[in-house]
C-alpha positions as CSV (number, residue, x, y, z in Angstrom):
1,X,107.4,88.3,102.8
2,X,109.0,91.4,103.9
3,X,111.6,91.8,106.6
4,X,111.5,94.2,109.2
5,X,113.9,95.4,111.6
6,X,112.6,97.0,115.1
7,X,114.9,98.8,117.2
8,X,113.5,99.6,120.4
9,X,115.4,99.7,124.3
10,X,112.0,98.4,125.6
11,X,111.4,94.6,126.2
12,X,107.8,94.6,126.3
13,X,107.1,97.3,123.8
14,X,109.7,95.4,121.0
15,X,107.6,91.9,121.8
16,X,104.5,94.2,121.3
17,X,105.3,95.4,118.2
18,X,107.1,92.4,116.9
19,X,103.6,90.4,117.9
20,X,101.7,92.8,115.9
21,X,103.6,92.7,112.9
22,X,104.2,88.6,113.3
23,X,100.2,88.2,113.2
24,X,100.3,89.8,109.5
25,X,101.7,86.9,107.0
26,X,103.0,89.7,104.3
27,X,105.6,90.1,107.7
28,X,108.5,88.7,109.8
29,X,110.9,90.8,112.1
30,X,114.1,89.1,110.7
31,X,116.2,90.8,113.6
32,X,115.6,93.3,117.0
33,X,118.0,96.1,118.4
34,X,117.9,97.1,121.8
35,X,119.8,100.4,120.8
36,X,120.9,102.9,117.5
37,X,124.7,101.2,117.9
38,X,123.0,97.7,117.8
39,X,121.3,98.7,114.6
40,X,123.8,100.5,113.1
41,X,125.6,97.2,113.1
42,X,122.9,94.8,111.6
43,X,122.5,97.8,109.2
44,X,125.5,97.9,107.8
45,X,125.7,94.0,106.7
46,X,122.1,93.3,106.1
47,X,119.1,95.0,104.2
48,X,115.6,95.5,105.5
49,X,112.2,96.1,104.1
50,X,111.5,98.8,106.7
51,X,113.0,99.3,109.7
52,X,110.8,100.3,113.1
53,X,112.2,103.3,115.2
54,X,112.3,103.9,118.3
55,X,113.6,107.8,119.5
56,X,115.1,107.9,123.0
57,X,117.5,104.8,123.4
58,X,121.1,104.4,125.6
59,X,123.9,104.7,123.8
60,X,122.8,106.0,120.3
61,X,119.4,107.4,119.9
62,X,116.8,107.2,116.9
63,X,118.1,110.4,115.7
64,X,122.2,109.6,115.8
65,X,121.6,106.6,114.4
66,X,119.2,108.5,111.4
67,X,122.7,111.0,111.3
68,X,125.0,107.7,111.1
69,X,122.8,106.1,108.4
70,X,123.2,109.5,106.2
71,X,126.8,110.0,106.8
72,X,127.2,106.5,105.6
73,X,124.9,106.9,103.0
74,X,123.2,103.5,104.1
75,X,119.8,103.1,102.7
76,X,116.9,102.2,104.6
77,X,113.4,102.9,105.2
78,X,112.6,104.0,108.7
79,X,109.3,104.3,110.6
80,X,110.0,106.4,113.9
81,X,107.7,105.3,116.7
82,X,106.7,108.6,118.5
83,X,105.3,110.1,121.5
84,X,101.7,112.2,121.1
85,X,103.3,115.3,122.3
86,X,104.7,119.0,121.5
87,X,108.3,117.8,121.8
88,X,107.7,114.4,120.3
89,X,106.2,116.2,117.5
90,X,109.4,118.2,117.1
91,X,111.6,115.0,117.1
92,X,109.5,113.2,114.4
93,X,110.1,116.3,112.2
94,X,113.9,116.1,112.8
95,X,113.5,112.5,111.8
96,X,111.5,113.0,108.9
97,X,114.4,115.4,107.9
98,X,116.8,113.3,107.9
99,X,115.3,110.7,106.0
100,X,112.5,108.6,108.3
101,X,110.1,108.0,105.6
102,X,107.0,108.2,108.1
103,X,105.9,107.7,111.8
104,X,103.6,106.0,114.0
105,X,102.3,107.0,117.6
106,X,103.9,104.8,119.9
107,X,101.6,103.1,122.9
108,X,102.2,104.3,126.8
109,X,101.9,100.6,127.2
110,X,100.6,97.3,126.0
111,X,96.7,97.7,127.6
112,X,96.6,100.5,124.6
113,X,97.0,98.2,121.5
114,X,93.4,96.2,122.6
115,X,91.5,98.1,120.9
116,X,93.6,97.3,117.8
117,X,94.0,101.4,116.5
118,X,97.4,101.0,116.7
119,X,97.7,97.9,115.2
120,X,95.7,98.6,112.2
121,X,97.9,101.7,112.3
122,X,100.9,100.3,112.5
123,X,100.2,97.2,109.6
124,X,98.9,100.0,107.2
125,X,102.3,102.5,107.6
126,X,104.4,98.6,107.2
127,X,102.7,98.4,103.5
128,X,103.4,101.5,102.5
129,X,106.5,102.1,103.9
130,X,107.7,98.8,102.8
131,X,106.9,99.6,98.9
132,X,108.3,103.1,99.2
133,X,111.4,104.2,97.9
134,X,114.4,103.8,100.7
135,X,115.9,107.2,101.4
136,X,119.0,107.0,100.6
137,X,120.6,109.4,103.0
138,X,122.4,111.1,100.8
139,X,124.7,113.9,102.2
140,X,125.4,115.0,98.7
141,X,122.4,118.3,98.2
142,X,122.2,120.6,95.1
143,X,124.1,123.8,95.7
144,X,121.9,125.8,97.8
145,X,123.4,129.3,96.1
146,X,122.9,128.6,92.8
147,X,119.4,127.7,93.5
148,X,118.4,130.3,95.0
149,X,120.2,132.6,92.4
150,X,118.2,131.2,89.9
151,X,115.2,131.3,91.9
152,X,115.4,134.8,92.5
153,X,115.7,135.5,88.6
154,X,113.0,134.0,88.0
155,X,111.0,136.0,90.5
156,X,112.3,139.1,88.7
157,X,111.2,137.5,85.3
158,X,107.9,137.0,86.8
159,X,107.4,140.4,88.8
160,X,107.5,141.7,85.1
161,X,104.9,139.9,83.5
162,X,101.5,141.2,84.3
163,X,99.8,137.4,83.8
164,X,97.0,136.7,86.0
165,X,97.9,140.1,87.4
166,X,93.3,140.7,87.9
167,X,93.0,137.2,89.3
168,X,92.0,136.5,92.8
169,X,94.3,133.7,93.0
170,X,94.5,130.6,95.4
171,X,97.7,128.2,95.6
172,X,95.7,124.4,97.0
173,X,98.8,122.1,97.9
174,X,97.8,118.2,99.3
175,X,100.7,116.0,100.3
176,X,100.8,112.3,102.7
177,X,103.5,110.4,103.1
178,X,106.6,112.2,102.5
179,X,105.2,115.4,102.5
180,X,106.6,116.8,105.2
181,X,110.3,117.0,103.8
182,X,109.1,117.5,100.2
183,X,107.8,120.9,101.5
184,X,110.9,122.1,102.4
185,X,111.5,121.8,99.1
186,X,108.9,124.1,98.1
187,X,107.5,126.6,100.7
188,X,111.1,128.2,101.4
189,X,111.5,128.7,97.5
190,X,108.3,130.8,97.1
191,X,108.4,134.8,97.8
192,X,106.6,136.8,100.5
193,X,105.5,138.5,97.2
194,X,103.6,135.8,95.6
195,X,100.2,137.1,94.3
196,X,98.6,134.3,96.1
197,X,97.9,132.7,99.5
198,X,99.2,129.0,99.8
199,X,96.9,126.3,101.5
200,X,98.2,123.5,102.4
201,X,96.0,119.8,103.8
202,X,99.4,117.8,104.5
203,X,98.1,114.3,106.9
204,X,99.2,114.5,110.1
205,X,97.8,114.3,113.4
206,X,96.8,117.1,115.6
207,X,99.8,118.9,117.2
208,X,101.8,117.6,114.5
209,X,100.5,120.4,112.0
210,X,101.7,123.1,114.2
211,X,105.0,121.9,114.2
212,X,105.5,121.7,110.9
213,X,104.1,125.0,110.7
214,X,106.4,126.4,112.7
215,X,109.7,124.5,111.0
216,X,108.8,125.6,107.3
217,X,108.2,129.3,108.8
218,X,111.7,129.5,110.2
219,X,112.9,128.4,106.7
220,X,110.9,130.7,104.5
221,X,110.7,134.1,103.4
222,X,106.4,133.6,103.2
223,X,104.6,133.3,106.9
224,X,103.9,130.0,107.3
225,X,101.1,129.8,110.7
226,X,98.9,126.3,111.2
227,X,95.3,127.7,110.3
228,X,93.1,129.3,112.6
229,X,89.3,128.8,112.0
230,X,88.2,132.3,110.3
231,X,91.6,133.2,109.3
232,X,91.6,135.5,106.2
233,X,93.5,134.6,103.7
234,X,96.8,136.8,102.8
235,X,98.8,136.8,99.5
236,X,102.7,135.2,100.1
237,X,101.4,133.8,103.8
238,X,101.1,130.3,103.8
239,X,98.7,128.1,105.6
240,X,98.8,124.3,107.3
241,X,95.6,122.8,108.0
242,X,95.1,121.6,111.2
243,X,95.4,117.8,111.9
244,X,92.8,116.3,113.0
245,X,90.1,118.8,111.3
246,X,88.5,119.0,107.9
247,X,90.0,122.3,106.4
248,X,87.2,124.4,104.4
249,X,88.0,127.9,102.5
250,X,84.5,130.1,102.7
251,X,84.4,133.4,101.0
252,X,82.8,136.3,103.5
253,X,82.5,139.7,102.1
254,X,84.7,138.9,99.2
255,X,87.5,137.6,101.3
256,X,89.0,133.9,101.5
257,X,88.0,133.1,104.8
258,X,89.1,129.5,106.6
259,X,86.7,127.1,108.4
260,X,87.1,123.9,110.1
261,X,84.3,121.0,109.7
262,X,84.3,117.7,111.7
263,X,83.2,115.2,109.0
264,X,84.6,111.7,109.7
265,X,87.5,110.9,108.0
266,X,87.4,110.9,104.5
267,X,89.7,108.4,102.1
268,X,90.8,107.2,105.5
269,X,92.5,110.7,106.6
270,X,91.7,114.1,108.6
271,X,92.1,116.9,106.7
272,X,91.4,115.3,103.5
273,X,92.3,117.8,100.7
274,X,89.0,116.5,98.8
275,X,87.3,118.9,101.1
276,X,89.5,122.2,100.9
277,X,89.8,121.4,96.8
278,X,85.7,120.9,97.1
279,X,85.4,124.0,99.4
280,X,87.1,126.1,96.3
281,X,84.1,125.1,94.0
282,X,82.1,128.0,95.9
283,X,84.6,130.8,96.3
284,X,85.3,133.8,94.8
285,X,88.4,132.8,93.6
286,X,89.4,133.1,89.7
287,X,91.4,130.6,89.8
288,X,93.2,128.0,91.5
289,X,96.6,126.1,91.1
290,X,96.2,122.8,92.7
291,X,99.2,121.0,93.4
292,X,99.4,117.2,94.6
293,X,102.4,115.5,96.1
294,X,103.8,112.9,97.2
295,X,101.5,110.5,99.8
296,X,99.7,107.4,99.7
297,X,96.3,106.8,98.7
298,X,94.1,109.1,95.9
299,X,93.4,112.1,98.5
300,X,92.5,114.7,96.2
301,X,91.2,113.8,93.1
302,X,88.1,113.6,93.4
303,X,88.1,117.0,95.3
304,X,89.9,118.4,92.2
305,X,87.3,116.7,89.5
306,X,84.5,118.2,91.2
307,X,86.3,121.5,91.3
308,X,87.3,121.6,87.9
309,X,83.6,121.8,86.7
310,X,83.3,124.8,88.3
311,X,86.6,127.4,88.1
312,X,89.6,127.6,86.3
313,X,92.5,125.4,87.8
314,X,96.0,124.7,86.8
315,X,96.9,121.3,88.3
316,X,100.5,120.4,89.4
317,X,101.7,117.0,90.5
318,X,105.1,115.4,91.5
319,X,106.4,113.1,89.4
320,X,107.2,109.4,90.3
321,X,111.0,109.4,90.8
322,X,110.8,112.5,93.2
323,X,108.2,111.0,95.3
324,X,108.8,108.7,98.4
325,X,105.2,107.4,97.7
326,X,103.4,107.8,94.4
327,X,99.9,107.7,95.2
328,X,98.3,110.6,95.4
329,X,100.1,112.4,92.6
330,X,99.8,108.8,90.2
331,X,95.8,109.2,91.1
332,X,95.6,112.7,89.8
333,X,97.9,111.4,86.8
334,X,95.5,109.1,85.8
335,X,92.4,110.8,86.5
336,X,93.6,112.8,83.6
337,X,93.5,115.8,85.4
338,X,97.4,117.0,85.8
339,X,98.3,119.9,83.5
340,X,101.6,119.2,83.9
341,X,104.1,116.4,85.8
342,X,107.3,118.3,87.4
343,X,110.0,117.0,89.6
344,X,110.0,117.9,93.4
345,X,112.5,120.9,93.1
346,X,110.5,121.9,90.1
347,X,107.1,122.6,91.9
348,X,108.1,126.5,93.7
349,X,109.3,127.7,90.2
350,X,105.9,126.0,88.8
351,X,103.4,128.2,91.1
352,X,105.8,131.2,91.0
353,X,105.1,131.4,87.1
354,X,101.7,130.5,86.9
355,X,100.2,133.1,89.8
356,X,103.2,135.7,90.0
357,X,104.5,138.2,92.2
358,X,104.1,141.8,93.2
């Protein structure tokens, strides 16, 4: 049985979500917090399975207590329970940041759990989260300099080879749980000169995606927008499928061209990179480097076996130790359809070799 922790300043909400998780036998809320100083306290004498989230709290908040955790370097694994809006959207991101490992909508009030979406919602993330790797909070980060020195010789390296140089190139990248901090490992290490346009099908909500979108653009040197339906596809821009939409890539008059579909979901999410890697299988393009990272559940292989049989791929995914959840990349993996297993901080270099720069 697996122990939870839910921190939450709200009476009725924590008996809500400690009923929920009480009615699942793999579950027991060991302990409740009112507030972040409350469960700073139970967190540094006792250990949790996961730990439930709440943001806005008196006296330490979601976020100072994420900050605490990490300046302690107290490892736990946190589900944030957010709000379904523009700023909550933000928020989760910060949390995810610094270390949340994912996040659930939180309910306006009780009446909204009887139809049992959260609930189901709520259980699911538990499992997962629960058998994830804890973030450990480390403050302790690879020098930023020397990685960037060595990333920029390598673009240099790469501007002079002319490999793939004819290609019409796309770079296909699916991530879940996790994904959103993994990519700021990546996106902000490739070069607005990259002789490819990046597509990314990262599960997340609507609202969500735009977000991230504009977080990863702040920290890169590529554009990174949320995709618009008909969008044409640019070399070094970067674009985040919309959540809550089935992402597509169409060629029109010889361009890469996006397109939203409203399928249900598929593999239980929505945009499910089986479609955009599927979608590929009728374009123009040469070839494609696929990449899969870290999330639960097999999103993307079968997209990627069916486009295999039809162009010339390159197929990235994350190894275990680097991922918070080794699902998607593991189903890949064994689908024997990886060309090649890298770590996390591997991956930019990876797609900066194999489709070059300008």
């Amino acid at each position: 049985m697996k122990n939870v922790l839910v921190v939450d300043d709200s009476a009725l909400m924590r008996r809500v979500i400690c009923d929920i998780i009480e009615s699942d036998s793999r579950f027991h809320v060991s302990d409740r917090a009112t507030n972040g100083e409350e469960a700073l306290e139970l967190l540094m004498r006792k250990t949790y399975d996961a730990v439930i989230l709440d943001v806005n709290m008196p006296k330490m908040t979601g976020l100072e207590l994420l900050k605490e955790l990490r300046k302690r370097r107290i490892p736990a694994r946190v589900i944030m329970a957010s709000t379904d809006t523009r700023e909550g959207a933000k928020t989760t991101l910060d949390a995810l940041s610094l270390g949340a490992i994912d996040f659930v909508h939180k309910p306006e009030n009780a009446r909204d759990c009887k139809d049992g979406v959260f609930n189901t919602r709520l259980l699911s993330i538990l499992e997962v989260v629960c058998n994830s790797k804890a973030s450990d909070f480390d403050v302790k980060e690879e020098d930023e300099k020397s990685r960037l020195e060595a990333n920029r010789k390598l673009i240099e390296l790469a501007s002079k080879s002319s490999r793939n140089s004819k290609n019409r190139q796309v770079v296909a990248i699916a991530s879940s749980t996790g994904g959103p901090k993994a990519l700021q490992e990546v996106i902000p290490f490739l070069p607005a000169s990259l002789k490819a346009p990046v597509v990314i099908v990262q599960h997340m909500p609507a609202g969500f995606t735009a977000s991230l979108a504009e977080r990863l653009d702040a920290l890169s040197e590529c554009k990174v927008t949320e995709a618009e339906d008909g969008d044409t596809l640019e070399n070094g821009h970067v674009y985040i499928a919309k959540g809550g939409k089935h992402l597509n890539i169409d060629t029109v008059m010889g361009k890469f061209v996006i397109r939203y579909s409203d399928e249900p979901t598929r593999e239980g999410v929505k945009p499910s990179a089986n479609y955009m890697y599927e979608s590929l299988a009728d374009s123009a393009a040469d070839r494609i480097v696929c990449v899969v990272m870290t999330g639960m559940g097999a999103d993307g292989t079968k997209g990627i076996s069916n486009l295999k049989q039809h162009k010339n791929i390159f197929v990235l995914t994350q190894d275990e130790d680097s991922c918070t959840v080794y699902g998607m990349p593991k189903s890949a993996f064994q689908a024997g359809l990886s060309n090649q297993v890298v770590t996390l901080k591997q991956i930019a270099q990876e797609i900066i070799m194999n489709v070059g720069v300008n």
